[in-house]
Biopython code that builds the backbone (N, CA, C, O; Angstrom):
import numpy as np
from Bio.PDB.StructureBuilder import StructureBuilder

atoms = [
    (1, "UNK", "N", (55.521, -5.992, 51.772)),
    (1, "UNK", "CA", (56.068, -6.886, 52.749)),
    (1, "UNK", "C", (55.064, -7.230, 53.852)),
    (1, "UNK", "O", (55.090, -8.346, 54.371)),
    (2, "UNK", "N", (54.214, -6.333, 54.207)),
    (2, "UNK", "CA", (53.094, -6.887, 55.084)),
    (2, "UNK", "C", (52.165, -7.594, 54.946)),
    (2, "UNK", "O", (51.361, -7.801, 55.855)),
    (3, "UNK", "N", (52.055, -8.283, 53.395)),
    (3, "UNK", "CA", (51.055, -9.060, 53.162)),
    (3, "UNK", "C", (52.272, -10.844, 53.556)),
    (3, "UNK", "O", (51.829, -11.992, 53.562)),
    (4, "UNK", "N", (53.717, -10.440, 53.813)),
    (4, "UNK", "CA", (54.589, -11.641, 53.743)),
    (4, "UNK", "C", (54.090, -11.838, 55.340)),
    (4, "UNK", "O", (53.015, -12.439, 55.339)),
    (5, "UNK", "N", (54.481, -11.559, 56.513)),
    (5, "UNK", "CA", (54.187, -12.170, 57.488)),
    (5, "UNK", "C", (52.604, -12.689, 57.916)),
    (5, "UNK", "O", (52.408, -13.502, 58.819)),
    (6, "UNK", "N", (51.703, -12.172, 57.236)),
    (6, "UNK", "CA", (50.044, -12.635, 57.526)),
    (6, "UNK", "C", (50.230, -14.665, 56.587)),
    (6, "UNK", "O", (49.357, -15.527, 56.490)),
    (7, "UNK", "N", (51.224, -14.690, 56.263)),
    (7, "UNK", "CA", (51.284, -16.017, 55.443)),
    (7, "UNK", "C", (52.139, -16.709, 56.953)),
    (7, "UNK", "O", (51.909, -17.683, 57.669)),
    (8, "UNK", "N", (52.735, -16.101, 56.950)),
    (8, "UNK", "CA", (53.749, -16.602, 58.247)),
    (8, "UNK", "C", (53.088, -17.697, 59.127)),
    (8, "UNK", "O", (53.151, -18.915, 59.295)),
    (9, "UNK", "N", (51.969, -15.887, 59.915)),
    (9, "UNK", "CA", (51.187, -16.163, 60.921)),
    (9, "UNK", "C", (50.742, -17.771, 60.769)),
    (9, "UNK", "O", (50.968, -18.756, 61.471)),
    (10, "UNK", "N", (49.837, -17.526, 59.242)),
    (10, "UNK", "CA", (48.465, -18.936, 59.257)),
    (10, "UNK", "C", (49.774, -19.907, 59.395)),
    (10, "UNK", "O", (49.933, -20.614, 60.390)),
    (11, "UNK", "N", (50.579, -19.877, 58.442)),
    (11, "UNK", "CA", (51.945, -21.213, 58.468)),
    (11, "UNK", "C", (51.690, -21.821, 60.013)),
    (11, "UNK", "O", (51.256, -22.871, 60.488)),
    (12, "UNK", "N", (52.068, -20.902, 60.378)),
    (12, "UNK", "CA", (52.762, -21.368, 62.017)),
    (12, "UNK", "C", (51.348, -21.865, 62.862)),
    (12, "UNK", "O", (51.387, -22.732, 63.735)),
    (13, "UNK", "N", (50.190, -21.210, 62.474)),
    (13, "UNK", "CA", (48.560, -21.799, 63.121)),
    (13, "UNK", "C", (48.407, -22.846, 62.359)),
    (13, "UNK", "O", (47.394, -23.488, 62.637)),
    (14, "UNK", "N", (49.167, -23.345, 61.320)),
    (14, "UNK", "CA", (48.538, -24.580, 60.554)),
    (14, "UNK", "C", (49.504, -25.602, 61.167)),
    (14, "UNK", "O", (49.026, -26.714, 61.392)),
    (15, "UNK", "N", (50.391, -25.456, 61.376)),
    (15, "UNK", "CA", (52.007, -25.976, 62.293)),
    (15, "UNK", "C", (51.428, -26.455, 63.588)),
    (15, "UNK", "O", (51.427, -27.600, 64.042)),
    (16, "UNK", "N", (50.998, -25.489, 64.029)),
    (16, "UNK", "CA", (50.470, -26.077, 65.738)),
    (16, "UNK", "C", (49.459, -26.696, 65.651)),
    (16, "UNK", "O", (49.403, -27.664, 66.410)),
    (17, "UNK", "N", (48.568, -26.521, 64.984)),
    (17, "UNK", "CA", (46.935, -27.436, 64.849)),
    (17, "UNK", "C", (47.871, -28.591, 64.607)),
    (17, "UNK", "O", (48.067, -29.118, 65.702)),
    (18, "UNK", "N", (48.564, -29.245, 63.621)),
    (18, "UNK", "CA", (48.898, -30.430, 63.307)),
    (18, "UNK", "C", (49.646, -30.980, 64.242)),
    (18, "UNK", "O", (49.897, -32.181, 64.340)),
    (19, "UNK", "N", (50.075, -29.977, 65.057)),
    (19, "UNK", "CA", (51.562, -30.328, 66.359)),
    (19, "UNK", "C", (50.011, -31.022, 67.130)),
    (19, "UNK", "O", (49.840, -32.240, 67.192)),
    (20, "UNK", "N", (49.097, -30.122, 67.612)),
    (20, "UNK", "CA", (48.294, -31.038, 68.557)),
    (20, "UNK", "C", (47.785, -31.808, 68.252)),
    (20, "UNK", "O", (47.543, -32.605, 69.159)),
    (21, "UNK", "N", (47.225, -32.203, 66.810)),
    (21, "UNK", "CA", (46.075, -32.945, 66.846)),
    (21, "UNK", "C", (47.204, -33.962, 66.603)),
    (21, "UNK", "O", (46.581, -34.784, 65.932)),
    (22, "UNK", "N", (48.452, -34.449, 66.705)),
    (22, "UNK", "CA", (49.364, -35.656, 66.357)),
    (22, "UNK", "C", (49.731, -35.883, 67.949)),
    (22, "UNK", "O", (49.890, -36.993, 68.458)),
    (23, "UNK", "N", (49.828, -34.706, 68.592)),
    (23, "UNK", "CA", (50.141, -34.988, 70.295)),
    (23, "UNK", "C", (48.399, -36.175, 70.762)),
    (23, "UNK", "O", (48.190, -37.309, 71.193)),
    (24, "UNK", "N", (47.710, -35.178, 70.391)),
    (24, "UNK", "CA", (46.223, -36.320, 70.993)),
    (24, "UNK", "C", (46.151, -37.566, 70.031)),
    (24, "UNK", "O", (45.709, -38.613, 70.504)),
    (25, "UNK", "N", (46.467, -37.538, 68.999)),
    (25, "UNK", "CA", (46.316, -39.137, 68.164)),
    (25, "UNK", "C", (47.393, -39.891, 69.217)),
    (25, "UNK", "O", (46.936, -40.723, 70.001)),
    (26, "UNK", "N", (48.709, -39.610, 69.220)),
    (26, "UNK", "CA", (49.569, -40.379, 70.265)),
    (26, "UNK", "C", (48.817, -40.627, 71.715)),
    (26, "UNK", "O", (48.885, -41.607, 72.457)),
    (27, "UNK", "N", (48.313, -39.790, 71.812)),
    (27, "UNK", "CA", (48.134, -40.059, 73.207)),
    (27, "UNK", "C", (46.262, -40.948, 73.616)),
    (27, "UNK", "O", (45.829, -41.587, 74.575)),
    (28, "UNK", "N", (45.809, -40.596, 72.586)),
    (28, "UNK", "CA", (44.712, -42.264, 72.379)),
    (28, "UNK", "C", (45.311, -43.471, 72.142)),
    (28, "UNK", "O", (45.039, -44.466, 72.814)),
    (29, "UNK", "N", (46.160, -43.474, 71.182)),
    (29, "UNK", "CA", (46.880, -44.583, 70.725)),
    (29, "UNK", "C", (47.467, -45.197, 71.863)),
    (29, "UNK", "O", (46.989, -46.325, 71.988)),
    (30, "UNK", "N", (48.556, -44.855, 73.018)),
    (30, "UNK", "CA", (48.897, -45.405, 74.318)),
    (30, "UNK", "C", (47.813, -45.430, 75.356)),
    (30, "UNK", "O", (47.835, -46.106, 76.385)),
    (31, "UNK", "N", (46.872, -44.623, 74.972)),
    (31, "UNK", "CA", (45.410, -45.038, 75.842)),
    (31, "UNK", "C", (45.088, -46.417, 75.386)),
    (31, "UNK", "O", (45.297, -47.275, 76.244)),
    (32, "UNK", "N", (44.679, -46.796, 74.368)),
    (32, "UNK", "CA", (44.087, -47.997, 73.780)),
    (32, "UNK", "C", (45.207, -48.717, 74.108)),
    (32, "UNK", "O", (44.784, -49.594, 74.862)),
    (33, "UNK", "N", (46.355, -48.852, 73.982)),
    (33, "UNK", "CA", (47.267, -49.786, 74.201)),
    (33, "UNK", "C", (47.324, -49.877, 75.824)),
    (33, "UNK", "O", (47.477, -51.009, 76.282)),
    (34, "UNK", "N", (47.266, -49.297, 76.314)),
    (34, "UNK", "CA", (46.910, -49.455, 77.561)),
    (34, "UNK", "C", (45.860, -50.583, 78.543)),
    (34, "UNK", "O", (46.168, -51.477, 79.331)),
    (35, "UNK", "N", (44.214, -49.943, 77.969)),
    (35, "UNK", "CA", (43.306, -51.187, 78.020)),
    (35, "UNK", "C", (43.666, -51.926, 77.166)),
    (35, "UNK", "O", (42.819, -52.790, 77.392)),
    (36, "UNK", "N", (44.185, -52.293, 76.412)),
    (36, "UNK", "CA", (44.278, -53.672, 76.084)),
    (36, "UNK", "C", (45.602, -54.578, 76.472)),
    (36, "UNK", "O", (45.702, -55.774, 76.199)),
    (37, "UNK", "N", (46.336, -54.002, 76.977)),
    (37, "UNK", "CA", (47.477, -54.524, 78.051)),
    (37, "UNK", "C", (46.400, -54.869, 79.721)),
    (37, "UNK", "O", (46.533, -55.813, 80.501)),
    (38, "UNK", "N", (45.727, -54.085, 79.765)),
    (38, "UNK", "CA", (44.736, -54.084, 80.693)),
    (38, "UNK", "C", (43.376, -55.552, 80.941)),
    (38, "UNK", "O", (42.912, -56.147, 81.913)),
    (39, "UNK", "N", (43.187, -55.594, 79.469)),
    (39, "UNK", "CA", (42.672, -56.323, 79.096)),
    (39, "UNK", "C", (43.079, -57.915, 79.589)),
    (39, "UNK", "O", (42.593, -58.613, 80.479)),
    (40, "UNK", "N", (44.226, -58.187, 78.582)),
    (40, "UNK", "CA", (45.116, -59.448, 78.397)),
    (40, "UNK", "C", (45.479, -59.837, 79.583)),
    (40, "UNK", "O", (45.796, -61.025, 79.637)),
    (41, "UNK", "N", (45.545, -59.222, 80.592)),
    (41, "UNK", "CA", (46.002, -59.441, 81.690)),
    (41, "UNK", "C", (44.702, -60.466, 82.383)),
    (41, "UNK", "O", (44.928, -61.349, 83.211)),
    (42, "UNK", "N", (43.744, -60.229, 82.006)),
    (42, "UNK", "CA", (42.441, -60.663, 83.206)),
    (42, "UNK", "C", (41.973, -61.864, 82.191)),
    (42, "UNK", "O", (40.778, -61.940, 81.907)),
    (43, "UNK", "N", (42.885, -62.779, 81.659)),
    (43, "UNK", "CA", (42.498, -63.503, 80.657)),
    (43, "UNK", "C", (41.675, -65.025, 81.833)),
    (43, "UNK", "O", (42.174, -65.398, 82.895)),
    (44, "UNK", "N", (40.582, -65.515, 81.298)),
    (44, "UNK", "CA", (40.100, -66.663, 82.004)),
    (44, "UNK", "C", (40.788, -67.767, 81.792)),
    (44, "UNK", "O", (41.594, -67.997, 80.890)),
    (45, "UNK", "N", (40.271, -68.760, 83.071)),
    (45, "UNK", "CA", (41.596, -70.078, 83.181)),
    (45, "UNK", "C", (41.134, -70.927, 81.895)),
    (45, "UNK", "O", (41.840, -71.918, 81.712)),
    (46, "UNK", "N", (40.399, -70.797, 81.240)),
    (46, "UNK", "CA", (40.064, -71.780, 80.169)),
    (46, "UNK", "C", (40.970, -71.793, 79.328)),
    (46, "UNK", "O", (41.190, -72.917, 78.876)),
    (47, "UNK", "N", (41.862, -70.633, 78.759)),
    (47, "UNK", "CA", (42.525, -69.991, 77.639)),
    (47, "UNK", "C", (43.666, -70.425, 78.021)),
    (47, "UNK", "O", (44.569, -70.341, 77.189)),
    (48, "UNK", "N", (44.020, -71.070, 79.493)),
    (48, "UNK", "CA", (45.465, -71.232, 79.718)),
    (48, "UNK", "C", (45.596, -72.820, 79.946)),
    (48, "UNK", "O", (44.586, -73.515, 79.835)),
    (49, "UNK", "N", (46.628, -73.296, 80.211)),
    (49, "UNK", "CA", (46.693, -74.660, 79.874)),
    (49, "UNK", "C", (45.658, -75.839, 80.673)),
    (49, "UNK", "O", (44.963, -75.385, 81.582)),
    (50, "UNK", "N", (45.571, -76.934, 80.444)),
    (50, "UNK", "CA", (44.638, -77.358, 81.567)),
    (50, "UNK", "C", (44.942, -77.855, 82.785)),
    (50, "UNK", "O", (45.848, -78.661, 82.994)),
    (51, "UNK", "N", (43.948, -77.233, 83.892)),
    (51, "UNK", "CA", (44.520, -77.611, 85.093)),
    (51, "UNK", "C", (44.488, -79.417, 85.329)),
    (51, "UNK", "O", (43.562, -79.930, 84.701)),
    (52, "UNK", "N", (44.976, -79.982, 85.780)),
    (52, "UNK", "CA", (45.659, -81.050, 86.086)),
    (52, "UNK", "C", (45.608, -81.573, 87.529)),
    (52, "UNK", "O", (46.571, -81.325, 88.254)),
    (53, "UNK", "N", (44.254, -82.486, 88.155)),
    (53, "UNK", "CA", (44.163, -82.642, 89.352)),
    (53, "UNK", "C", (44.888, -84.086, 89.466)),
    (53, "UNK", "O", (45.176, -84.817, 88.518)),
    (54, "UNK", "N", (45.064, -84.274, 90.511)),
    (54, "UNK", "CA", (45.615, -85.766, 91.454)),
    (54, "UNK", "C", (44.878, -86.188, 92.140)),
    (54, "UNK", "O", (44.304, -85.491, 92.977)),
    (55, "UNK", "N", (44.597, -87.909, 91.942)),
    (55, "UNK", "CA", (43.726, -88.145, 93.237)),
    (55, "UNK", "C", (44.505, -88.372, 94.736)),
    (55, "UNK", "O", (45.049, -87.417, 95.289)),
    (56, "UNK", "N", (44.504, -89.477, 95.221)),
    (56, "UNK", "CA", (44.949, -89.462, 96.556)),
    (56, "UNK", "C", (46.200, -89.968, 96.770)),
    (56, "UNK", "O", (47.048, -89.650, 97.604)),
    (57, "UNK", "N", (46.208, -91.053, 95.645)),
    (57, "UNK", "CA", (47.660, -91.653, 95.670)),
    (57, "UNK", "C", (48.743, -90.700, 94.671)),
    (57, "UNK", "O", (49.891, -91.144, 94.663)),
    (58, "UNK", "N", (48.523, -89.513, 93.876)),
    (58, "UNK", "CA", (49.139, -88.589, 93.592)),
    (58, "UNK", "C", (49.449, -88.953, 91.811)),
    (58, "UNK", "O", (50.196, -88.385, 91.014)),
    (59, "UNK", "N", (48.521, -90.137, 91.637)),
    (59, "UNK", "CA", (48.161, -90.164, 90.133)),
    (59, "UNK", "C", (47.451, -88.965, 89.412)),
    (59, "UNK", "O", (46.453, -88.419, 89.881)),
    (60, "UNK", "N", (48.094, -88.576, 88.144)),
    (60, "UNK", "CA", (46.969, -87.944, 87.532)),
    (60, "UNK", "C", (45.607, -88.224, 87.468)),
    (60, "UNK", "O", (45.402, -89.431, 87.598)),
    (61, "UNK", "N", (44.810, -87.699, 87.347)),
    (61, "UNK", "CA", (43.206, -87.801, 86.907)),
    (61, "UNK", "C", (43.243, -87.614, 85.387)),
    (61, "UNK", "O", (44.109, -87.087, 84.688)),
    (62, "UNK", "N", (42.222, -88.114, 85.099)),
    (62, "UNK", "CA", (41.867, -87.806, 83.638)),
    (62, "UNK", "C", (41.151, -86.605, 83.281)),
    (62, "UNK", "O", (40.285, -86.113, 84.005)),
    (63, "UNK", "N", (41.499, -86.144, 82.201)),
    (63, "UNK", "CA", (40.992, -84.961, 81.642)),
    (63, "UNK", "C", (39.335, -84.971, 81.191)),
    (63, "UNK", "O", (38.812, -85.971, 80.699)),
    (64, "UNK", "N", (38.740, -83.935, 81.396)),
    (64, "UNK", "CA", (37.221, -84.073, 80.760)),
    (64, "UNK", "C", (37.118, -83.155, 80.125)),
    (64, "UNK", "O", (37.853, -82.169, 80.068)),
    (65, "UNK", "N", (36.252, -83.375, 79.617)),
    (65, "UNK", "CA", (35.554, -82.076, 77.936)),
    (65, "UNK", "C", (35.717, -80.474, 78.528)),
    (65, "UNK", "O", (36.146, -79.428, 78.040)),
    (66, "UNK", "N", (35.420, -80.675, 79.206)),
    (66, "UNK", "CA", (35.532, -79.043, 79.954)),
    (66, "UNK", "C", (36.771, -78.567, 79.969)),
    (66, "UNK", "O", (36.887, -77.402, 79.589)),
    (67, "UNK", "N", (37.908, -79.234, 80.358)),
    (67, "UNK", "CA", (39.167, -79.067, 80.518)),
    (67, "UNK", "C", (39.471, -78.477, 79.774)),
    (67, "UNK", "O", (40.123, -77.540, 80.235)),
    (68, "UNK", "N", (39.374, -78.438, 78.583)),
    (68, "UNK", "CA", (40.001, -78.226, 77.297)),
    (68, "UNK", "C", (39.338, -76.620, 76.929)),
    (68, "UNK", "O", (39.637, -76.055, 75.877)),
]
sb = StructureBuilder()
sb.init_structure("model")
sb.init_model(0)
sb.init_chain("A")
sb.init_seg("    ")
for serial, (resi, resn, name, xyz) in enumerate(atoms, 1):
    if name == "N":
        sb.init_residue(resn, " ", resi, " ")
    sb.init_atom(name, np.array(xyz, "f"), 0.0, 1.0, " ", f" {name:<3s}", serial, name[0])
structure = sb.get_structure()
C-alpha cells in the first residue's frame, strides 16, 4: 500500500503544474487582450470618417486626396 500514495503524491504535482500553467496562459491571454483594447483605442483620424470643413457661408468644401 505504500507504493499507492507515492502515485497519489505525483497525481496531485501533475494536477497543480497544469492548475498553474492554465492560471498564467489565462492571464497573458487578458494581458494581450488588454493592449490591444489599448491599442484600438488610439486609432488615427485617417481610419475614421472624413473630416468635413465649411467655408464661410457654411457650404461644404470639397474633399481632397488626403481626406480619404
Amino acid at each position: 500500500m505504500s507504493g499507492n500514495s507515492r502515485t497519489t503524491f505525483a497525481k496531485r504535482q501533475k494536477e497543480r503544474a497544469r492548475q498553474e500553467k492554465q492560471a498564467e496562459k489565462a492571464q497573458r491571454r487578458a494581458q494581450r487582450k488588454l493592449q490591444q483594447k489599448e491599442e484600438g483605442d488610439s486609432l488615427p483620424v485617417a481610419a475614421s470618417d472624413p473630416v468635413i470643413t465649411y467655408d464661410q457661408e457654411g457650404n461644404p468644401e470639397g474633399l481632397n486626396f488626403h481626406d480619404f
